[in-house]
N, C-alpha and C positions, 0 to 999 in steps of 0.2 A: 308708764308701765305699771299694771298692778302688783304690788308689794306679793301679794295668795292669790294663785287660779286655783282653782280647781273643775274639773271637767270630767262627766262621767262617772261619778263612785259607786262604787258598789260592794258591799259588805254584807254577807250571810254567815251566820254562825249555825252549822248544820242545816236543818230545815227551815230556820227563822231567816226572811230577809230585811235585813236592817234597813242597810241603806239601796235605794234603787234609782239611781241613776243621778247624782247631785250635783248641779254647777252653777257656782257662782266665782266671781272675783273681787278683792279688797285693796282700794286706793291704800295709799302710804297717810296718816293722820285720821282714817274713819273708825270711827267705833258702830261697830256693827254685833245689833244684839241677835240671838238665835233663841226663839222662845217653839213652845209646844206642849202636848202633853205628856206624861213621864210612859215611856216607850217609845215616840216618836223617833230615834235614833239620833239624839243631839249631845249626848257625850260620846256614843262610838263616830259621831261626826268630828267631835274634839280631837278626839284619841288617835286618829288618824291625820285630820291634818297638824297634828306638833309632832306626828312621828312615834307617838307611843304604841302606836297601832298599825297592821298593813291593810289596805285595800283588796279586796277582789279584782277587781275591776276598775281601771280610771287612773286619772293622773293630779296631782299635787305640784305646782311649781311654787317655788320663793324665792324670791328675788329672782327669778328665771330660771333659775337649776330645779329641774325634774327629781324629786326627792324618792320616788321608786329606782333609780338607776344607783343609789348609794348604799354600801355597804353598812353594817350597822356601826364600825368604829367611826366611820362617816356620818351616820346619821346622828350619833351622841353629839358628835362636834358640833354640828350643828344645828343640833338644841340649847345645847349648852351658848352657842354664839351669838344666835340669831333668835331664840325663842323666849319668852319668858313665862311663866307658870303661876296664876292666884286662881286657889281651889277655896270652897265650901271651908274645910278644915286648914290651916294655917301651917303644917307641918313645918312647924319650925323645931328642930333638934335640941331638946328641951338642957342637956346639959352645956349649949355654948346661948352665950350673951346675945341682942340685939346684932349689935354688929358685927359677931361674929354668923351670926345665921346669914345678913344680910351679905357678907366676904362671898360666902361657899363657893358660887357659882365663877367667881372671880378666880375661884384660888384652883377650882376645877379646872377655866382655861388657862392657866401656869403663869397667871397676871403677879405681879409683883405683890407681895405684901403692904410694904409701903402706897403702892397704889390706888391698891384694891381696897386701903381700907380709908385711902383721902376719897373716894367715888361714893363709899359706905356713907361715911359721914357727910355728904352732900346728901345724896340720897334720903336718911334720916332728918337732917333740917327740912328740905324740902317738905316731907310728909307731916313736920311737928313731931317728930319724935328721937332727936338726938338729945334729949335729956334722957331718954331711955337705956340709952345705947350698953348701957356695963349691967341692964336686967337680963336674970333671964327668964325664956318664955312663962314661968308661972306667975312670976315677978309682974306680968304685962295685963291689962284689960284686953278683952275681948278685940274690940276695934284698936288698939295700942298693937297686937298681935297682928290683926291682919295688915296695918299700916306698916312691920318690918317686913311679912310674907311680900305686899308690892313692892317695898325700896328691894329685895332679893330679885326678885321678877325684873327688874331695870338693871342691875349691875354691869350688867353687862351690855347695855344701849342695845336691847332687843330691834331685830324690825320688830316682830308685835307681838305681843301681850296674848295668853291664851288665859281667858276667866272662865269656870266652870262654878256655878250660883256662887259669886265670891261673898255678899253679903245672905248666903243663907242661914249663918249660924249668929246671924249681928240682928239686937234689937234694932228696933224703928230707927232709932236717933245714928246710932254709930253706920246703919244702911246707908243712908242718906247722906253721910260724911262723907264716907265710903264712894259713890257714885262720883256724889262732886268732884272727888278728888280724879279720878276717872277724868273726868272733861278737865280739869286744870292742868292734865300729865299730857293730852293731847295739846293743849293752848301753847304749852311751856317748850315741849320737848319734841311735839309732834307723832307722838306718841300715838302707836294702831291696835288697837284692842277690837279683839271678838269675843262675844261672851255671850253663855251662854246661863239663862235665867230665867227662873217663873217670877220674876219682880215684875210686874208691869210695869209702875213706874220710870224705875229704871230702861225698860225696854223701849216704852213710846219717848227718853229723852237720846236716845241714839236718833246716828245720822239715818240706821237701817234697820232696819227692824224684819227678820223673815221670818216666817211661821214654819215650822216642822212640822209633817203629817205622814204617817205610813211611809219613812224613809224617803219623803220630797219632800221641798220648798214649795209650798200652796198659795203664800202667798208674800207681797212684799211692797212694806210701807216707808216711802223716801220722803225726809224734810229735808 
């Protein structure tokens, strides 16, 4: 069963229609990229399937549950449970530490202290950065920053990963880190990332690759 359906979307903000008619579904382990031009509607596509946004029109399941049929104290839940979030920007809360940014979402679902922060600290090794872990965010490099943004993003053993251009603001070298690390979180953890990105690179190294155009899927390249 697919981890994301989605079937039929459709999103207009007054006279503009965004999206017009969208359906695709995501195995449990694929990294599946969303590329296009900047209008295309591939962040109000984002925005809508993690829940930050509602549809017009159309349906969203995860892990099988229909995510229009829940209330919004329900939908938080299950962002916070099931979702995970690496943006462009890193918004990491610049007066707490590595590992305390990386907790939050832990300490949001009423996970233990003690737990929450033995998970952190796995997390953090895994990425290469629990020597970091008592900086904070000014304290961090660039690609150091977004490598706590993902161990936050895993805390909570997401089904999957929602990337919005994660390496837009990372030179060449920390990009590239960046990706990798991507396919090693899938090998390790089985990890499902959608993401959306004008990286080519990055895009032709996904399992899928679809093209955004005038609020549809135009086209779509499988290795």
């Amino acid at each position: 069963m697919a981890i994301l359906k989605v079937q039929n979307l459709h999103k207009s903000y007054s006279t503009l229609h965004v999206l017009k008619g969208v359906d695709f579904q995501v195995a449990k382990g694929e990294i599946v990229s969303i590329v296009g031009a900047s209008g295309a509607g591939k962040s109000t596509l984002l925005h809508i399937l993690s829940a930050l946004d509602y549809a017009d029109k159309g349906q969203v399941w995860l892990n099988g549950q229909d995510l229009s049929t829940l209330g919004t104290k329900q939908l938080a839940k299950v962002r916070n449970a099931q979702m995970g979030f690496v943006f462009q920007f890193h918004h990491l809360l610049p007066e707490f530490t590595a590992l305390e940014n990386v907790c939050m979402p832990a300490y949001l679902g009423k996970k233990s202290r003690k737990l929450a922060q033995q998970k952190a600290m796995e997390l953090l090794d895994l990425l290469h950065v629990s020597d970091r872990k008592h900086h904070k965010p000014s304290q961090l490099s660039g690609g150091e920053q977004q490598r706590v943004a993902v161990a936050r993003a895993l805390i909570n053993e997401p089904a999957i990963v929602f990337a919005d251009e994660p390496s837009g603001n990372l030179d060449s070298t920390n990009a590239a880190e960046l990706h990798a690390l991507f396919f090693q979180l899938r090998a390790s953890l089985k990890q499902t990332f959608i993401i959306v990105t004008h990286n080519d690179e990055l895009a032709q190294q996904t399992g899928r690759r679809l093209l955004m155009k005038d609020g549809r899927f135009v086209d779509e390249e499988v290795k």
